[in-house]
C-alpha positions in Angstrom: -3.3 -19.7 -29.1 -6.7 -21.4 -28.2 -7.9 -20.4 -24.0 -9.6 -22.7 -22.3 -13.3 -22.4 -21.7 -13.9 -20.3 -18.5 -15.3 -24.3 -16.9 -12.3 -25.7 -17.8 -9.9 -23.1 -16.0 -8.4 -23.9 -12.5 -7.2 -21.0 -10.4 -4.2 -22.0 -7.8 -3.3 -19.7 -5.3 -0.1 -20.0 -4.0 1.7 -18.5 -1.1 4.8 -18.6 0.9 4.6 -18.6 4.8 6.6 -18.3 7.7 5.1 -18.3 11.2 2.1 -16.6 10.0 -0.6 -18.9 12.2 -2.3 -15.3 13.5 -2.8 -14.0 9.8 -3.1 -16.6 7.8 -6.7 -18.5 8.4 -8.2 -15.1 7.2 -6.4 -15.6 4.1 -7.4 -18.9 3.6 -10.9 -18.3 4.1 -10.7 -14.9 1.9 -10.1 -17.5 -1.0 -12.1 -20.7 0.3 -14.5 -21.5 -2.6 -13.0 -19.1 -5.2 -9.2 -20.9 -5.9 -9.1 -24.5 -7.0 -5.9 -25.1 -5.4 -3.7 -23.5 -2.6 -0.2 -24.6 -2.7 1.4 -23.0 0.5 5.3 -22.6 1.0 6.9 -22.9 4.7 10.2 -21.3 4.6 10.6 -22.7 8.6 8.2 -21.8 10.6 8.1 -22.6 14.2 4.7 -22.4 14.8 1.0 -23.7 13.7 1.4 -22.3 10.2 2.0 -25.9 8.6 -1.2 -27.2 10.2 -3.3 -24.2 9.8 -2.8 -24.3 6.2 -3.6 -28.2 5.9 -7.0 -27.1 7.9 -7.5 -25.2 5.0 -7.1 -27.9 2.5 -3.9 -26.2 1.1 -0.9 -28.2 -0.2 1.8 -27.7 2.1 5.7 -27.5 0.8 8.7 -26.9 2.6 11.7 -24.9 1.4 15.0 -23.7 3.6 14.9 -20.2 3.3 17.3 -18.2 1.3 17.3 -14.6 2.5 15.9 -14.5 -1.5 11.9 -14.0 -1.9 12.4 -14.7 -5.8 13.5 -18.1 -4.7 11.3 -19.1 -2.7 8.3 -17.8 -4.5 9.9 -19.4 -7.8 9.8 -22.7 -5.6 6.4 -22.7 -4.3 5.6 -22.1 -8.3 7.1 -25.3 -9.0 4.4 -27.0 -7.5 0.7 -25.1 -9.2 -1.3 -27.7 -11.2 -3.5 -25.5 -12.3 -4.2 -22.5 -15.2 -3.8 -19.3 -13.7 -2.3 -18.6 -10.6 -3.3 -16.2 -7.7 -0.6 -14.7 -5.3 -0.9 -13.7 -1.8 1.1 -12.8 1.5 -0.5 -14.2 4.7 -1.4 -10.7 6.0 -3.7 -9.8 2.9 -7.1 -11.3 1.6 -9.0 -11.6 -1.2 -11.6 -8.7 -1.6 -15.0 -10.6 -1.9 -16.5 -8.3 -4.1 -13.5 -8.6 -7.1 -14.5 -12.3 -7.1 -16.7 -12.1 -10.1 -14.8 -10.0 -12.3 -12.0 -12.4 -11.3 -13.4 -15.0 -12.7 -14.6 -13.3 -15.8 -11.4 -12.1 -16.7 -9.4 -15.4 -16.7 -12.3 -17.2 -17.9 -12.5 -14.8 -20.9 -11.3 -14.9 -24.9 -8.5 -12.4 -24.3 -5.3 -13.8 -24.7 -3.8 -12.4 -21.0 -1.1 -13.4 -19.6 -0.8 -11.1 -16.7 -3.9 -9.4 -14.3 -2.6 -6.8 -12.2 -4.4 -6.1 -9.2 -5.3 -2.9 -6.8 -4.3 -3.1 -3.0 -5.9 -1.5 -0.5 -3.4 -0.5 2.6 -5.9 -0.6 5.4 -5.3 2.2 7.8 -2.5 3.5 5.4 -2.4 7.7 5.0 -0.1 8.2 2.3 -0.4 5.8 -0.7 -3.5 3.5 0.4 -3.3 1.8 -3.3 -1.1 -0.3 -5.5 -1.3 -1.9 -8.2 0.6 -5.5 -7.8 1.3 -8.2 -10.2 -0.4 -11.2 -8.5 -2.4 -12.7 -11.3 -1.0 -14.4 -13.8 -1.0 -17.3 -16.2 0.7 -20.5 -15.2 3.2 -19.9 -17.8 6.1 -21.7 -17.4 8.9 -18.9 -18.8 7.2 -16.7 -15.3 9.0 -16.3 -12.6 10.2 -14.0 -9.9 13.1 -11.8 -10.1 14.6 -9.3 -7.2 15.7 -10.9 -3.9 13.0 -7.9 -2.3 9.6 -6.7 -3.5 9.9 -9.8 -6.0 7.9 -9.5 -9.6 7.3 -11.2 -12.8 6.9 -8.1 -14.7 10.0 -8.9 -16.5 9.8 -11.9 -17.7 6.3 -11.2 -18.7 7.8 -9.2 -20.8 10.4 -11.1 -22.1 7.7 -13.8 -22.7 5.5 -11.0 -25.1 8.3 -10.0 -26.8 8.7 -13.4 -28.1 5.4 -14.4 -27.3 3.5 -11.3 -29.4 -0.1 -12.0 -28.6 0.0 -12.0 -24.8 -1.5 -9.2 -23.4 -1.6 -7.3 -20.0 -4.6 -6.2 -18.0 -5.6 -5.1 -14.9 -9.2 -5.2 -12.7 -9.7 -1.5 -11.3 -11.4 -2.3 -8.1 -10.3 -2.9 -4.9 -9.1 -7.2 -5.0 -6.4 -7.5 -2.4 -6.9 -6.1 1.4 -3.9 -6.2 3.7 -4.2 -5.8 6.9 -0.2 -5.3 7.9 0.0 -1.6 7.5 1.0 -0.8 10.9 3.4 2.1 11.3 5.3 0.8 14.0 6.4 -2.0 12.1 6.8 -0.5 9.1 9.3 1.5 10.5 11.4 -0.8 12.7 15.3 -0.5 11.8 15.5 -4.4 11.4 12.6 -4.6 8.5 14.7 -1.2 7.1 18.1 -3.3 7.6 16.8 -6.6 6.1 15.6 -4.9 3.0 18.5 -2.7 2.6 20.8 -5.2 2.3 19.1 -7.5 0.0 18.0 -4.5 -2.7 21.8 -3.3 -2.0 23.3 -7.0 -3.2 21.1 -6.5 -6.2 21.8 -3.0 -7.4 25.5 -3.4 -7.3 24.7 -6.1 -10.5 21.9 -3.9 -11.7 23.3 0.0 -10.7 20.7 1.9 -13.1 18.0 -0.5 -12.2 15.2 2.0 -11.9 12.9 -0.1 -10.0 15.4 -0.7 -7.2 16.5 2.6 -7.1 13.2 3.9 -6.4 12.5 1.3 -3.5 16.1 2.1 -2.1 15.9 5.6 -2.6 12.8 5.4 -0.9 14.3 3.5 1.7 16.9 5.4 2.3 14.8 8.5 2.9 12.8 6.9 5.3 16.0 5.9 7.1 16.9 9.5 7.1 19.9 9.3 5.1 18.1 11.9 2.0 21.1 13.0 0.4 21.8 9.2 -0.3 18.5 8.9 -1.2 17.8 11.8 -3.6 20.7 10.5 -5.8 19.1 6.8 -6.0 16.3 8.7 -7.0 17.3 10.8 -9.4 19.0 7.7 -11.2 16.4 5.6 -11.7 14.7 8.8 -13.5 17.9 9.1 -15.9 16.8 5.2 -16.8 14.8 4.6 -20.0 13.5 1.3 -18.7 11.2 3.0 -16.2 7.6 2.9 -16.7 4.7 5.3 -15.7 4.5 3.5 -12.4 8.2 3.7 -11.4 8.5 7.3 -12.1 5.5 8.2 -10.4 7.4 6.1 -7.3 10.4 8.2 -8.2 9.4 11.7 -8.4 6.7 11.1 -5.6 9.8 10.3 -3.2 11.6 12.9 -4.3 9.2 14.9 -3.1 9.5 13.3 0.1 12.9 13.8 0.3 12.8 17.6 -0.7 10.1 18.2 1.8 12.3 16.7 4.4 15.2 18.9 3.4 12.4 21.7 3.4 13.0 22.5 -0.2 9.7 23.2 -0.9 9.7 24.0 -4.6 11.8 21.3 -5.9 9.1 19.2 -3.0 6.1 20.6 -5.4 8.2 20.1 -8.5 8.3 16.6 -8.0 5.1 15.7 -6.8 3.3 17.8 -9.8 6.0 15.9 -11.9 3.9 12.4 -10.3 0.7 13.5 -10.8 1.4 13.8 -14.7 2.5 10.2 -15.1 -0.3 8.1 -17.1 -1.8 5.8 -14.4 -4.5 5.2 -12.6 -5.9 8.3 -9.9 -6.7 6.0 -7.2 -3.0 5.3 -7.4 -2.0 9.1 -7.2 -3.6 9.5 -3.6 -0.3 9.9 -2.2 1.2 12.5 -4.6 -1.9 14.6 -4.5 -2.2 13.9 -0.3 1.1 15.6 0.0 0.7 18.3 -2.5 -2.1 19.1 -0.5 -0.1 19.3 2.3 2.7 21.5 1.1 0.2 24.1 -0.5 -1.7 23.9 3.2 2.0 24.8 5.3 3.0 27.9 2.4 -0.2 29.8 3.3 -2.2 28.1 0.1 -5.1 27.6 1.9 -7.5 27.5 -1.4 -5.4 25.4 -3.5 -4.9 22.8 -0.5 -8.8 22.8 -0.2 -8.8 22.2 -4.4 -6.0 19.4 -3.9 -8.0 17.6 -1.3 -11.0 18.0 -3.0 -10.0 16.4 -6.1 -8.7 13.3 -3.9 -12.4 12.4 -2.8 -13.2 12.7 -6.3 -11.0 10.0 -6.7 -12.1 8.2 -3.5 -14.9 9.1 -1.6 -13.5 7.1 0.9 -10.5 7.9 1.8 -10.7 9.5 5.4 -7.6 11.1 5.6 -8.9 13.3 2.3 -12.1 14.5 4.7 -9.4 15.3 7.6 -7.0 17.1 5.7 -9.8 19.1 4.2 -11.6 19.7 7.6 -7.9 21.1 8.9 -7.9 23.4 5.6 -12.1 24.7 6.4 -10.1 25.3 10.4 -7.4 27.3 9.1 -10.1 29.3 6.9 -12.2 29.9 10.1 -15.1 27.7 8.5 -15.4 25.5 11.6 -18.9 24.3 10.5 -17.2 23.0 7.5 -14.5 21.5 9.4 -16.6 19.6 11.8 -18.4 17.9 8.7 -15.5 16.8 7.2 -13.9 15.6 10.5 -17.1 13.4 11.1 -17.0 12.0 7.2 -13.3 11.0 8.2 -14.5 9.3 11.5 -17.4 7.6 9.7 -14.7 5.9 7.6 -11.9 5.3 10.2 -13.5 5.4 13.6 -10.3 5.2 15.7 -8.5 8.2 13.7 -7.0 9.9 16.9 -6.1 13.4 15.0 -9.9 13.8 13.8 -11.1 13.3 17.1 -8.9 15.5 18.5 -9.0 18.2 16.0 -13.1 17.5 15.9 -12.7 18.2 19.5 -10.8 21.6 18.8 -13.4 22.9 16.5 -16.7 22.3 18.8 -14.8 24.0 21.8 -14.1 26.5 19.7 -18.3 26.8 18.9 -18.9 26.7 22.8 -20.5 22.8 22.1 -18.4 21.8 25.3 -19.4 18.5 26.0 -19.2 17.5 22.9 -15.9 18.6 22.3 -14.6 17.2 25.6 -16.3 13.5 24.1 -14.2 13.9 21.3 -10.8 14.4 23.5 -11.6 12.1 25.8 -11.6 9.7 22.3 -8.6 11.0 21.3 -6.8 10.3 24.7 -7.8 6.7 24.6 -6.7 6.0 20.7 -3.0 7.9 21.6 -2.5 5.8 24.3 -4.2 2.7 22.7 -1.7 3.5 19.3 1.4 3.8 21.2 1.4 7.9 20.9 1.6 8.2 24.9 3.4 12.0 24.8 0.3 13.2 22.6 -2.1 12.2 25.4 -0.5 13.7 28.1 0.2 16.7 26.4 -3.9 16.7 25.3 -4.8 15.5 28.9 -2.5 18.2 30.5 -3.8 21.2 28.5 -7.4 20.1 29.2 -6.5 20.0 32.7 -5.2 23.5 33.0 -8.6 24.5 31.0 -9.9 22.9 34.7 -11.2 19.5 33.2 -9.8 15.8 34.3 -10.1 13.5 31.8 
């Protein structure tokens, strides 16, 4: 099958919205000049969202929503003109630097039919990558399946099982930044509860689906219910239809779930179990983040320092790497150590409350008191400022009885 020449291809990106008029003008603009096309999706919003996105140029389409992402992203397809087409949510943008190899890729002889795509979780500590299906060929057998955490993945390929020649790829820098990661948010029981019930209405038609049993089990875990969860889990493993990714997802929470239950070697198990699966590092961050961790609270104090290590390899830039290796050099006595590696962290995440505080623990511990009491008085501010009040008092009060006021 003939491509069309890399002038000839249009790139639509298409999107669906609701009340999203604080987030999405970054969005926009991430893409202004790159896409073709933006066909935007309101599923009823209630605020500016409609006009912010015709600001932008983008096509505006309105669609009653479903409680069913797959249907309302299938929708918004319904309306792309043009050759390939470029997914995003309103809180993530287009990294400006993938924008060449972008191009390059779906203007290239390669007969692709699907470009998967690295996130970046900003300010996430466990798992600050993934690798998402967002690019893709306006093919018109694609389409999203799963009422929650939607995909194509499976009718891409259903399409190369008929279709032979299509083939998958994937761009291994950073192309899609979201800025949503907050923790508080994250966590809020009506986001758990939504999502629960729509990945519950699917399993009971797909029970050994091992995609959904990893994002439920997950779930589940997170909702503290880990004996629940740890069976979901260990389903989707007994699957045959799970990929490299998926079981990484699977043993990885498992390891969650066994730490939680303070199992610590079945915890390890798992997680060394994750790092074996054949995908990319970057993606491993979280696996080897929390091996690190486990080795760290047994008394391993070298093979912690060896486990954090090997995640700057990976990424030199992921600051909670430099502060888990600066609490391991603290434990060891290496303060020195620990104060460079709190600083690389801070370099890279300014407003990390722990570093400064812990940064602050090291340098009183050298005698460098002002220093240290600059770093606390940091640390104070970001608790308070990240809804961590106790953690501030409790840092305020002990400096206090040390006979400082901050």
């Amino acid at each position: 099958m003939p491509n069309p020449s890399p002038q000839s291809m249009i790139l639509s990106l298409c999107m669906i919205v609701k009340n999203e008029e604080a987030t999405l003008p970054s969005c926009l603009k991430s893409v202004q000049g790159v896409v073709d096309e933006m066909i935007v999706l309101d599923t009823g919003s209630s605020d500016r969202t409609p006009e912010i996105a015709k600001s932008f140029g983008a096509k505006v389409h309105f669609f009653e929503w479903s409680n069913d992402f797959s249907a309302a992203r299938n929708e918004s397809l319904k309306y792309v003109q043009g050759d390939w087409i470029l997914v995003l949510d309103a809180d993530e943008r287009l990294a400006p630097g993938i924008v060449p190899a972008l191009r390059q890729t779906i203007g290239s002889e390669q007969p692709y039919l699907l470009i998967s795509l690295v996130r970046q979780e900003i300010g996430a500590e466990q798992s600050p990558y993934s690798l998402v299906s967002r690019l893709f060929r306006n093919h018109p057998d694609i389409s999203f399946v799963r009422p929650y955490h939607a995909m194509v993945d499976e009718s891409v390929s259903l399409i190369q099982s008929m279709e032979p020649h299509w083939q998958v790829g994937y761009l291994p820098e950073v192309a899609i930044l979201h800025e949503g990661y907050q923790a508080g948010a994250i966590a809020g029981r009506d986001k758990f509860t939504k999502a629960r019930t729509a990945m519950e209405g699917f399993l009971k038609h797909h029970p050994s689906d091992p995609y959904v049993c990893s994002k439920l089990g997950a779930l589940y875990v997170q909702m503290n219910e880990v004996p629940q969860g740890i069976e979901l889990l260990k389903r989707g493993l007994t699957s045959k239809a799970a990929d490299a990714s998926v079981l990484y997802e699977l043993h990885y929470h498992l390891g969650i779930a066994y730490s939680r239950l303070q199992q610590w070697a079945k915890a390890e198990q798992h997680y060394q179990l994750a790092l074996q699966q054949s995908i990319m590092p970057k993606l491993k961050l979280g696996a080897y983040n929390n091996l690190g961790n486990l080795l760290k609270a047994k008394g391993d104090l070298v093979g912690a320092k060896g486990v954090y290590e090997t995640t700057l390899k990976i990424d030199s830039t992921f600051a909670p790497g430099y502060y888990n290796l600066g609490m391991t050099f603290k434990a060891l006595g290496d303060l020195s150590h620990a104060i460079a590696a709190y600083r690389e962290a801070l370099f890279l995440q300014p407003n990390y409350a722990d570093a400064h505080q812990n940064l602050g623990v090291a340098l009183w511990k050298l005698g460098q008191v002002q220093e240290s009491l600059t770093a606390f008085r940091q640390a104070i501010a970001l608790h308070q400022q990240n809804n961590n009040p106790l953690e501030a008092q409790r840092l305020r009060q002990g400096l206090k009885e040390m006979g400082f006021e901050l």
